[in-house]
C-alpha positions as CSV (number, residue, x, y, z in Angstrom):
1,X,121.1,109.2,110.3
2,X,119.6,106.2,108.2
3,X,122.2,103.5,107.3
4,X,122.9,103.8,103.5
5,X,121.3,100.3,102.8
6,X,118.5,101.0,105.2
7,X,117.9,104.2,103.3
8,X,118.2,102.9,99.8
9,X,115.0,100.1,100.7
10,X,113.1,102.9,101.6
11,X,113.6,104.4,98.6
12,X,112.9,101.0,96.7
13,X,109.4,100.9,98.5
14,X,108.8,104.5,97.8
15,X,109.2,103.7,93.9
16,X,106.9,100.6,94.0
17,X,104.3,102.6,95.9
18,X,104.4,105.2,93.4
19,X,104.3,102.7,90.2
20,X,101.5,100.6,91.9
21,X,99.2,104.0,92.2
22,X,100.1,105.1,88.6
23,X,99.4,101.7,87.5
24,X,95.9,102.1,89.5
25,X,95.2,105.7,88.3
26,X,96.0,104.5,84.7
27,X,93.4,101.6,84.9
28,X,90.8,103.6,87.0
29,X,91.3,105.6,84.1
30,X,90.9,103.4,81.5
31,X,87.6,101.8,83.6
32,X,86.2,105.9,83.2
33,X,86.6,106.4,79.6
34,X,85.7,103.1,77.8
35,X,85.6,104.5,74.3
36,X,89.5,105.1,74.0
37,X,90.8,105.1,70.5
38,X,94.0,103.4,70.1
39,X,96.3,106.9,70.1
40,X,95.2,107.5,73.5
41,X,95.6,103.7,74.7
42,X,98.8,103.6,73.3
43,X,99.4,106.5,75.2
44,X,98.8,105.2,78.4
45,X,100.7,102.1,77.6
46,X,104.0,104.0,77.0
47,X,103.6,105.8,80.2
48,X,103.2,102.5,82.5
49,X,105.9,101.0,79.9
50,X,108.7,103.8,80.7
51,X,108.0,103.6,84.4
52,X,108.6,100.1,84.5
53,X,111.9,100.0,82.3
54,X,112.9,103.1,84.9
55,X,111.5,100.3,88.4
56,X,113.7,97.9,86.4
57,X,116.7,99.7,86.5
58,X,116.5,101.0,89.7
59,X,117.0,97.3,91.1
């Protein structure tokens, strides 16, 4: 059995792994469709914007 502290920075690196590969994916996405409008940029921008408020909180 992990020690609660232990546990809880695993889980810490977990979340930055997964908000570095959707930051990635977003701008891999952006690189493949270069005629966004701005709805759809927006979009994206909300997305990476509520994932970080959410990394934010969690520390």
């Amino acid at each position: 059995m992990l020690h609660p502290q232990r546990e809880e920075t695993m889980m810490k690196e977990q979340f930055k792994k997964i908000l570095i590969n959707l930051g990635k994916k977003i701008v891999k996405s952006l690189d493949i469709s270069i005629c966004l409008n701005a709805s759809e940029l927006l979009k994206y921008l909300r997305i990476l914007r509520f994932f970080y408020l959410r990394f934010i909180e969690f520390f």
